[in-house]
Structures are given as C-alpha cells and as structure tokens.
PDB file of the backbone (N, CA, C, O) and the ligand in Angstrom, with CONECT records:
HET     ZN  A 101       1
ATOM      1  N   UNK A   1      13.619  -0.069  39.883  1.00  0.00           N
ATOM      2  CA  UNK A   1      13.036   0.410  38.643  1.00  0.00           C
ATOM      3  C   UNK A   1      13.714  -0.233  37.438  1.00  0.00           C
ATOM      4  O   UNK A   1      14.933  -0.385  37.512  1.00  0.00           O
ATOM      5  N   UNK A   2      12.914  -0.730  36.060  1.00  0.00           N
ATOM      6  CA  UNK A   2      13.426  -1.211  35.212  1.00  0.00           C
ATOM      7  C   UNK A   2      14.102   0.144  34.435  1.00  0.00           C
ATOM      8  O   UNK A   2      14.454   1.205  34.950  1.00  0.00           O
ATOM      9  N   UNK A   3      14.138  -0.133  33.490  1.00  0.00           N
ATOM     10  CA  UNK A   3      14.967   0.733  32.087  1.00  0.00           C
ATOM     11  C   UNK A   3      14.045   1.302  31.347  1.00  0.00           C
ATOM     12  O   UNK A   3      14.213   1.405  30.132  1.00  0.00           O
ATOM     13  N   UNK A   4      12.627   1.883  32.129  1.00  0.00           N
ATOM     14  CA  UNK A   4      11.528   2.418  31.564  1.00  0.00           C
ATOM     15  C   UNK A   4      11.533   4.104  32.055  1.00  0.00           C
ATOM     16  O   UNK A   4      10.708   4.589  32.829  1.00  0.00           O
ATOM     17  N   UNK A   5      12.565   4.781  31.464  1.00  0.00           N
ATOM     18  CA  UNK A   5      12.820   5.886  31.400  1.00  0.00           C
ATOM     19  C   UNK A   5      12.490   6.745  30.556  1.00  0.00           C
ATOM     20  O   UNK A   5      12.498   7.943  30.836  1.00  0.00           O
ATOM     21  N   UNK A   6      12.179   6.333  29.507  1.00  0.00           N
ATOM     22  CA  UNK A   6      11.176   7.057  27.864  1.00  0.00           C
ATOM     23  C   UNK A   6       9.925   7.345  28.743  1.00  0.00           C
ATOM     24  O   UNK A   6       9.321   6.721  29.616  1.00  0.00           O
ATOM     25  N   UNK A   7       9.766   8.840  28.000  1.00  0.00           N
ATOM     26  CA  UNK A   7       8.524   9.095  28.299  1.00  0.00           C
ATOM     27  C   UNK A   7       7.866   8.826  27.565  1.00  0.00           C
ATOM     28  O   UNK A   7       6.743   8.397  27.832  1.00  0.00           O
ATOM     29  N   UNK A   8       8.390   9.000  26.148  1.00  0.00           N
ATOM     30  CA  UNK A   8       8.064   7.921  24.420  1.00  0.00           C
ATOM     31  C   UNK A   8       7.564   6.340  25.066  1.00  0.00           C
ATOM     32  O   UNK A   8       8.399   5.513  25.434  1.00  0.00           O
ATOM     33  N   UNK A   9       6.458   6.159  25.111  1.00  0.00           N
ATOM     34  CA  UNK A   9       5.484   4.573  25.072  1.00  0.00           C
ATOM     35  C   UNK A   9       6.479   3.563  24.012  1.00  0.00           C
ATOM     36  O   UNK A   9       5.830   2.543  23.782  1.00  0.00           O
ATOM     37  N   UNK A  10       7.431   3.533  23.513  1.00  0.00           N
ATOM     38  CA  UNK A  10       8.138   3.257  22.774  1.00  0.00           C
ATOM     39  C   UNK A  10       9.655   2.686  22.766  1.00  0.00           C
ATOM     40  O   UNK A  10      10.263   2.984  23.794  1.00  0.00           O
ATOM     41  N   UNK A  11      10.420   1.907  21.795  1.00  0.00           N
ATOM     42  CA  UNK A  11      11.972   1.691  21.915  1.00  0.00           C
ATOM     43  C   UNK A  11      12.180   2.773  21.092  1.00  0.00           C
ATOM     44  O   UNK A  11      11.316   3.312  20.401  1.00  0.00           O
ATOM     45  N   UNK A  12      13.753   3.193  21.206  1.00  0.00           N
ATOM     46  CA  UNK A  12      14.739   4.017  20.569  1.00  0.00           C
ATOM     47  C   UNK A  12      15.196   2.816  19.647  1.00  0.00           C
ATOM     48  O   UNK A  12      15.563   1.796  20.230  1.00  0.00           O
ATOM     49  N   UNK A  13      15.208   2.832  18.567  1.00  0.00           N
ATOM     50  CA  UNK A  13      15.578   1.920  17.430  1.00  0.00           C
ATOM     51  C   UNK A  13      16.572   3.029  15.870  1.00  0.00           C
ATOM     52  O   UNK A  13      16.478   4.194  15.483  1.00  0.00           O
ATOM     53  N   UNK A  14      17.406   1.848  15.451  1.00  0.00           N
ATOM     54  CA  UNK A  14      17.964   2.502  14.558  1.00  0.00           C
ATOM     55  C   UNK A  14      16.761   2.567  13.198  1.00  0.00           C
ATOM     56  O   UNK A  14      16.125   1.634  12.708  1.00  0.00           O
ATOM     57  N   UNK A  15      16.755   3.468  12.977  1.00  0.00           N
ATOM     58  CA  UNK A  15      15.964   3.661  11.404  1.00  0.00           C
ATOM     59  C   UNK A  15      16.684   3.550  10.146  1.00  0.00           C
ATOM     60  O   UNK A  15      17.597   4.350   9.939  1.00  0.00           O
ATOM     61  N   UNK A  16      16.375   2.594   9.207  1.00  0.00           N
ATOM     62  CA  UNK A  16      17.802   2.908   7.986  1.00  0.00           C
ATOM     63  C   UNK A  16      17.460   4.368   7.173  1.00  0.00           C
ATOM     64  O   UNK A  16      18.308   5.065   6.616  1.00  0.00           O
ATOM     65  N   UNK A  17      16.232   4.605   7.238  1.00  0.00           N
ATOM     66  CA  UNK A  17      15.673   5.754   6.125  1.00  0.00           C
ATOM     67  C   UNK A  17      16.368   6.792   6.778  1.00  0.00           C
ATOM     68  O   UNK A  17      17.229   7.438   6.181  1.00  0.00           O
ATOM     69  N   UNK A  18      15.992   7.062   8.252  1.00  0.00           N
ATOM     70  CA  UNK A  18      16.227   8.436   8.727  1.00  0.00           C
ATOM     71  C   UNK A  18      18.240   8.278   9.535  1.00  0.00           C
ATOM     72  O   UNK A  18      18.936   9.137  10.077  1.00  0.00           O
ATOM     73  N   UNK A  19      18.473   7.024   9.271  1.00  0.00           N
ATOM     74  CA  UNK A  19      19.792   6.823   9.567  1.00  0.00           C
ATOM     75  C   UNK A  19      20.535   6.852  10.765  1.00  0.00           C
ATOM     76  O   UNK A  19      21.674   6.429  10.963  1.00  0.00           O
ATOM     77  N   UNK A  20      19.583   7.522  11.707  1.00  0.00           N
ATOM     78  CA  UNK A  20      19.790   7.366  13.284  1.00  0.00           C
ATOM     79  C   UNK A  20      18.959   6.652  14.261  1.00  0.00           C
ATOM     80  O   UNK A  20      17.985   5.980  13.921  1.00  0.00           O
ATOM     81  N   UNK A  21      19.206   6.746  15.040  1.00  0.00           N
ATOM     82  CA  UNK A  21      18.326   6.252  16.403  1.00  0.00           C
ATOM     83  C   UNK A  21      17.085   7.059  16.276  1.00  0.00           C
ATOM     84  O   UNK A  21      17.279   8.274  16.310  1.00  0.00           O
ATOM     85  N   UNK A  22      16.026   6.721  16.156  1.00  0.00           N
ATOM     86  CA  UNK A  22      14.640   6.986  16.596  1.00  0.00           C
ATOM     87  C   UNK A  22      13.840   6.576  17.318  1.00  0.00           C
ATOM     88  O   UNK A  22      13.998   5.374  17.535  1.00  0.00           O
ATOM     89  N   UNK A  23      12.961   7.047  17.853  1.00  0.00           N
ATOM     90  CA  UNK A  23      11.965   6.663  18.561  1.00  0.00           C
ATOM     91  C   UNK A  23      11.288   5.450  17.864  1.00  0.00           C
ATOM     92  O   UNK A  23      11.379   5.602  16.646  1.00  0.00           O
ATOM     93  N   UNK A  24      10.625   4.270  18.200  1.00  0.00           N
ATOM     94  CA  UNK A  24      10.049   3.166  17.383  1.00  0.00           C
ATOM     95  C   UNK A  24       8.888   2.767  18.122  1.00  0.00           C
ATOM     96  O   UNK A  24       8.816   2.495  19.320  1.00  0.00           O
ATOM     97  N   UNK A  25       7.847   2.767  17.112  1.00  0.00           N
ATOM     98  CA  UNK A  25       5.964   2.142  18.116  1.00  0.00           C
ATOM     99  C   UNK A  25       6.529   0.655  17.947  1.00  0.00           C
ATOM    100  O   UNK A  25       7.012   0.452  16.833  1.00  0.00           O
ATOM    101  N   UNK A  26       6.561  -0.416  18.829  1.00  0.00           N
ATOM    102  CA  UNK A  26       6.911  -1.542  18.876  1.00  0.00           C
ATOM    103  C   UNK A  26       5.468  -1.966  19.188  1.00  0.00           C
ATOM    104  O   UNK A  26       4.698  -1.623  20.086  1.00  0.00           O
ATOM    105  N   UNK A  27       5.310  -3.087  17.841  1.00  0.00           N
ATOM    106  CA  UNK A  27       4.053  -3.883  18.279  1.00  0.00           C
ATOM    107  C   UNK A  27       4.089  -5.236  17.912  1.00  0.00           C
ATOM    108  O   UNK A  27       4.997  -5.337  17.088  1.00  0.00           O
ATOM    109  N   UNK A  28       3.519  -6.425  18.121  1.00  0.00           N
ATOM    110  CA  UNK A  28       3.546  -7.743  17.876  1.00  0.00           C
ATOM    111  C   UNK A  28       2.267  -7.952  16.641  1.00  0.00           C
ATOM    112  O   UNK A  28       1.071  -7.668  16.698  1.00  0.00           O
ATOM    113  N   UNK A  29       3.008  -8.506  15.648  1.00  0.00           N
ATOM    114  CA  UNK A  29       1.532  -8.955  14.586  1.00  0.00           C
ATOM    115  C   UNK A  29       1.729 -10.436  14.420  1.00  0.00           C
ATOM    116  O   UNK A  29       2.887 -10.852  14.413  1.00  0.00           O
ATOM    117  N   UNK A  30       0.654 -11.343  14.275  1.00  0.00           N
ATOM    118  CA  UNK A  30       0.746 -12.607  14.113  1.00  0.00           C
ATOM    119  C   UNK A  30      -0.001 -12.771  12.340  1.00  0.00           C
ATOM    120  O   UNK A  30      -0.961 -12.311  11.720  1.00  0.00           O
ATOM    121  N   UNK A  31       1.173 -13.740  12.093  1.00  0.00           N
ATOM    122  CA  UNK A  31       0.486 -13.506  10.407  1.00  0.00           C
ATOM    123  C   UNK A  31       0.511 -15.055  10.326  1.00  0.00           C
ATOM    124  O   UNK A  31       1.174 -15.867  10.972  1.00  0.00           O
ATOM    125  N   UNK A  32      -0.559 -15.251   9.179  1.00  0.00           N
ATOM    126  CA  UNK A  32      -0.465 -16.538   8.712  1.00  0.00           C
ATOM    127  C   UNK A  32       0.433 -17.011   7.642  1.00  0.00           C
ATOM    128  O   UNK A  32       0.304 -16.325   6.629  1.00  0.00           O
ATOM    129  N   UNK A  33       1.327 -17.988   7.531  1.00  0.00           N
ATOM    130  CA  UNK A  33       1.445 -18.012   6.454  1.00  0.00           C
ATOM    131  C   UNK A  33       1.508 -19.062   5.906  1.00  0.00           C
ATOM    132  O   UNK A  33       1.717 -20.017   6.655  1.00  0.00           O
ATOM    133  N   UNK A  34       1.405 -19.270   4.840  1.00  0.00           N
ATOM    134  CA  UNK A  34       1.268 -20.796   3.999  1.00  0.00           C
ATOM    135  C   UNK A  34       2.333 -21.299   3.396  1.00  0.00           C
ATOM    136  O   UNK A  34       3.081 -20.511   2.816  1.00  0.00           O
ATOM    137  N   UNK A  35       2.641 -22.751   3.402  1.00  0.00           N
ATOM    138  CA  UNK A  35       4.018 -23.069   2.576  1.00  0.00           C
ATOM    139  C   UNK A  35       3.420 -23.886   1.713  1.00  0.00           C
ATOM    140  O   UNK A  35       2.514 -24.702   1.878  1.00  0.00           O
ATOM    141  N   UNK A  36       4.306 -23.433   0.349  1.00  0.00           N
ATOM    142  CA  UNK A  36       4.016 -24.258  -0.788  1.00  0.00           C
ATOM    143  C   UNK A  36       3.619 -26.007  -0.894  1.00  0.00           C
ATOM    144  O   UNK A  36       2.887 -26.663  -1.637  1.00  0.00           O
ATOM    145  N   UNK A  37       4.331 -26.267   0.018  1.00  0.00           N
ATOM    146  CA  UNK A  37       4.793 -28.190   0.683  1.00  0.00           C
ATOM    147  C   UNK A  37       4.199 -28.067   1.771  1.00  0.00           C
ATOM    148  O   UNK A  37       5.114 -28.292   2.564  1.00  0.00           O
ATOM    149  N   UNK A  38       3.190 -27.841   2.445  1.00  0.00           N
ATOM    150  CA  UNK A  38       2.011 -27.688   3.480  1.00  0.00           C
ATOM    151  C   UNK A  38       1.036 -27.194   3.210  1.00  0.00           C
ATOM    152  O   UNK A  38       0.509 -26.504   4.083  1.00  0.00           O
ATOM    153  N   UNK A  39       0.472 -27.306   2.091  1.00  0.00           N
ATOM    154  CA  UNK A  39      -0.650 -26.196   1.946  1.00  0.00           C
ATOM    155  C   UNK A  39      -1.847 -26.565   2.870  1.00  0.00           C
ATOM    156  O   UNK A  39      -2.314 -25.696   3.606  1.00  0.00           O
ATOM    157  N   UNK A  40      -2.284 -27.642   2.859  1.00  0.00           N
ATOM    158  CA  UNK A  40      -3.162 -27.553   3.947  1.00  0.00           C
ATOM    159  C   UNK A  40      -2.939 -26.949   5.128  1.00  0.00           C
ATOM    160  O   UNK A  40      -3.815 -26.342   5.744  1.00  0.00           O
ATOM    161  N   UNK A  41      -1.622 -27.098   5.549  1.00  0.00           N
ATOM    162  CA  UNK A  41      -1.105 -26.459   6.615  1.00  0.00           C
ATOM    163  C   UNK A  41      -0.683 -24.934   6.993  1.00  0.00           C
ATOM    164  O   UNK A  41       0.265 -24.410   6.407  1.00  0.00           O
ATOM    165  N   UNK A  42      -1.348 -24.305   7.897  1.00  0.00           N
ATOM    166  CA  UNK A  42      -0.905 -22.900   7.717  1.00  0.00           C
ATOM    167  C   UNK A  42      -0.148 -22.860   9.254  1.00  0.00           C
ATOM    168  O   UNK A  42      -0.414 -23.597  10.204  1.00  0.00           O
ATOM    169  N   UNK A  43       0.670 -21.992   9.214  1.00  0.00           N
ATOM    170  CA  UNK A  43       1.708 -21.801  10.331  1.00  0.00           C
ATOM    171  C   UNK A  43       1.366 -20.048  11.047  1.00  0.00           C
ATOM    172  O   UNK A  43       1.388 -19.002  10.397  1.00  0.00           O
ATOM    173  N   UNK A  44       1.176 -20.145  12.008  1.00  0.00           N
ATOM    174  CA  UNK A  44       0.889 -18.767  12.389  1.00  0.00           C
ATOM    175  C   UNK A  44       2.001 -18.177  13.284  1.00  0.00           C
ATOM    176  O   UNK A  44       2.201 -18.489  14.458  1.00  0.00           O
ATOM    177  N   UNK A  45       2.868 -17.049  12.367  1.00  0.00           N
ATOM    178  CA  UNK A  45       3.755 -16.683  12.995  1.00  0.00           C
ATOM    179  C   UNK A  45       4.013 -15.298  13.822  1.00  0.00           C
ATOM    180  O   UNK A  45       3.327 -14.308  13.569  1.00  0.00           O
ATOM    181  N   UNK A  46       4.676 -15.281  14.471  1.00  0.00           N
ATOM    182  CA  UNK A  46       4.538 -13.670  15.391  1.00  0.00           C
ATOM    183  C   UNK A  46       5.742 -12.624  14.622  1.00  0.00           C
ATOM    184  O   UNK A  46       6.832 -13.077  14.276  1.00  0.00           O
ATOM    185  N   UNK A  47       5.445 -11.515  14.470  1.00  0.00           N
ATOM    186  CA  UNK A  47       5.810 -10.549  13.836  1.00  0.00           C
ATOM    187  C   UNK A  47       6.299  -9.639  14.415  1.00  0.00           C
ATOM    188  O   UNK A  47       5.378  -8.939  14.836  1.00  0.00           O
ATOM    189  N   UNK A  48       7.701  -9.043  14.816  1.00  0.00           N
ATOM    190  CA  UNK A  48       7.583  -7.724  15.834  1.00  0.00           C
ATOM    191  C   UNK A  48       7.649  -6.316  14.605  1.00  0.00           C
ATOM    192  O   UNK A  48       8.451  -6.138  13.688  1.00  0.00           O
ATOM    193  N   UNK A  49       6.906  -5.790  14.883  1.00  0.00           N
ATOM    194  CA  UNK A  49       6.681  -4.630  13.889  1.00  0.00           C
ATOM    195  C   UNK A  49       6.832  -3.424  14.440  1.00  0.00           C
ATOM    196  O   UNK A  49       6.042  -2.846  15.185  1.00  0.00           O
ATOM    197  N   UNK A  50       8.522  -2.835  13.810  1.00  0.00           N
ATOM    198  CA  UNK A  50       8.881  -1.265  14.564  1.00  0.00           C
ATOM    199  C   UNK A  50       8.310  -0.264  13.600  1.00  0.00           C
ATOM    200  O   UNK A  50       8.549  -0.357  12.396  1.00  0.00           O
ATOM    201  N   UNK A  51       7.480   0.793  14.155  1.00  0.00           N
ATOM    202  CA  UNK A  51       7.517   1.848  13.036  1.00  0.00           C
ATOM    203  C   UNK A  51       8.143   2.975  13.628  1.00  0.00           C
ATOM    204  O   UNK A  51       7.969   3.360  14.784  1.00  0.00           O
ATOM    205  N   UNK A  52       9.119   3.644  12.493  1.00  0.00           N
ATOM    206  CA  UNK A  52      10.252   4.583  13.058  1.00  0.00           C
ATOM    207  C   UNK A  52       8.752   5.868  13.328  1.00  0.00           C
ATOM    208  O   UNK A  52       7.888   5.807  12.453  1.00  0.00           O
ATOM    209  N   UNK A  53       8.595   6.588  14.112  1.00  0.00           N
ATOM    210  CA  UNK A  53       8.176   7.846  14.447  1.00  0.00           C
ATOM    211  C   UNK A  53       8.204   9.007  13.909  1.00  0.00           C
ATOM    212  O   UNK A  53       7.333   9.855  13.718  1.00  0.00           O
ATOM    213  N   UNK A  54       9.617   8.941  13.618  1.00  0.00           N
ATOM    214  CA  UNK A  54      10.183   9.792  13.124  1.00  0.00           C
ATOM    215  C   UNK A  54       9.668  10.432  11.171  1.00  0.00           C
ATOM    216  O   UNK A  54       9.291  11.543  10.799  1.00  0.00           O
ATOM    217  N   UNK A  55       9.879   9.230  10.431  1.00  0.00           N
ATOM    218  CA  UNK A  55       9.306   8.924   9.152  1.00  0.00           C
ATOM    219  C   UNK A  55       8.431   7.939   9.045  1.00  0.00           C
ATOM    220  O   UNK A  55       7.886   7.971   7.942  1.00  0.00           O
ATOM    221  N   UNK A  56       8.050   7.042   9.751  1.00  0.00           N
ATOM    222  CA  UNK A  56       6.944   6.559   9.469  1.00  0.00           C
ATOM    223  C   UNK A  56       7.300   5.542   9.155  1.00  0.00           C
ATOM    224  O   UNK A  56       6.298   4.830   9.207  1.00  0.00           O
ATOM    225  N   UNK A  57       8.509   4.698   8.696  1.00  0.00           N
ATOM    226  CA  UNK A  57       8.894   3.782   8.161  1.00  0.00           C
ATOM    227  C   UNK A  57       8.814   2.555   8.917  1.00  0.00           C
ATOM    228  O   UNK A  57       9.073   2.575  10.120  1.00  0.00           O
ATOM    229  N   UNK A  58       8.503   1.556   8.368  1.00  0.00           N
ATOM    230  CA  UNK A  58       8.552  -0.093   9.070  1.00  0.00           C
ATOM    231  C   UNK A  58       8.993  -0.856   8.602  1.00  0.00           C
ATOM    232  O   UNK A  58       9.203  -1.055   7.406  1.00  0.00           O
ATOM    233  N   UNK A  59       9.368  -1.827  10.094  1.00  0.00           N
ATOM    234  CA  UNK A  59       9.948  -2.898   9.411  1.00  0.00           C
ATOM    235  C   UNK A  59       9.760  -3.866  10.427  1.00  0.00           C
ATOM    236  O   UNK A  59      10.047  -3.738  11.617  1.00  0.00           O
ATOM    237  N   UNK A  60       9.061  -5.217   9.651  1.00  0.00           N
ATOM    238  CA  UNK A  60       9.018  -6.280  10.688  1.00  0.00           C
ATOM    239  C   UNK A  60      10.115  -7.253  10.327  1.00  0.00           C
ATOM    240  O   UNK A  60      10.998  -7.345   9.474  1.00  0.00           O
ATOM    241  N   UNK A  61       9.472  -8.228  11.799  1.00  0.00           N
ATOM    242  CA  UNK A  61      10.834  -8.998  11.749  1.00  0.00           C
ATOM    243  C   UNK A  61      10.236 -10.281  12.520  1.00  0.00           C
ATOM    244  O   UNK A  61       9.711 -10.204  13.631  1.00  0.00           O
ATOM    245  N   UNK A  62      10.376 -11.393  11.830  1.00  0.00           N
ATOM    246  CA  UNK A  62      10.004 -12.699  12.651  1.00  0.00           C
ATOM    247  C   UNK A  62      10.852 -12.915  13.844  1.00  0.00           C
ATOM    248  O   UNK A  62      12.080 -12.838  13.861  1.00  0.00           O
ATOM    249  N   UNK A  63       9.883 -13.260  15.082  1.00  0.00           N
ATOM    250  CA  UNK A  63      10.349 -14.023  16.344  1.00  0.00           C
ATOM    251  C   UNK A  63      10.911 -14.766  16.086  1.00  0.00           C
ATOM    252  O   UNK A  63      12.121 -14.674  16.293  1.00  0.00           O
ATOM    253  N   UNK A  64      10.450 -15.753  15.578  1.00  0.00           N
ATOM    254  CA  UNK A  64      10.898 -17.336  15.756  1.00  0.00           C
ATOM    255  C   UNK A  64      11.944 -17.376  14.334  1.00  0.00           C
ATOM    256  O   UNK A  64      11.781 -17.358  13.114  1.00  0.00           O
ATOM    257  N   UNK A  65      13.302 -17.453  15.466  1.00  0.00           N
ATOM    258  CA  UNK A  65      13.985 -17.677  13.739  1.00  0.00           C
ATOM    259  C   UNK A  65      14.557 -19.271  13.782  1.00  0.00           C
ATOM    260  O   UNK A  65      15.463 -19.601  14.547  1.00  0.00           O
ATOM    261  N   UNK A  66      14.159 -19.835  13.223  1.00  0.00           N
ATOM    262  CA  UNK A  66      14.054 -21.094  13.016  1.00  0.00           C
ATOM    263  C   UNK A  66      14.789 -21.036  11.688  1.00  0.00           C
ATOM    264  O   UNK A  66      14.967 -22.065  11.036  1.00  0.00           O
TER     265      UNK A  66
HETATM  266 ZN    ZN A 101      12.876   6.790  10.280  1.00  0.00          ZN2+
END
C-alpha cells in the first residue's frame, strides 16, 4: 500500500493564513503565458494549485522551475 491513508481526496499542506497544516484540494492548471521578448510566442505552463480547505485560501506554484 502507498501513503494513501487520507480519507481527505487531498494533501495535508501548510497554510500561511490558517498557519498550520491543513487539508489541501491539489489540482494541476496549465496557463498560458506570454513574454514580453516572445510575443508571438506563448509558453504553456503547468500550475500546481493548493486550496487550503480549511479557509479557502490558494496558492499556486509553477512545475517547471527553470
Ligand atoms: Zn488555510
């Protein structure tokens, strides 16, 4: 068995608002985005997006840290 012991569909993540460990909806968003010096060019990047449960609060965070 993996480490899928939550009955929460979810990670336990720190929240800064609520200041502890919370429950977190973990989801992937892919956004476009454009650079000033590429504009023709758009780059489509992946997004992991936690929202704390608890308050509601989010926060994404790029995959690719380049
Ligand atoms: Zn929170």
């Amino acid at each position: 068995m993996a480490t899928t012991d939550d009955s929460f569909d979810g990670m336990t993540e720190h929240c800064d608002d609520c200041g502890t460990q919370t429950p977190h909806q973990v989801s992937v968003q892919i956004r476009t985005e454009s650079r000033k010096e590429e504009n023709a060019q758009f780059s489509r990047e992946p997004y992991r997006v936690s929202e704390c449960q608890h308050c509601g609060s989010r926060s994404s965070q790029r995959m690719n840290n380049a």
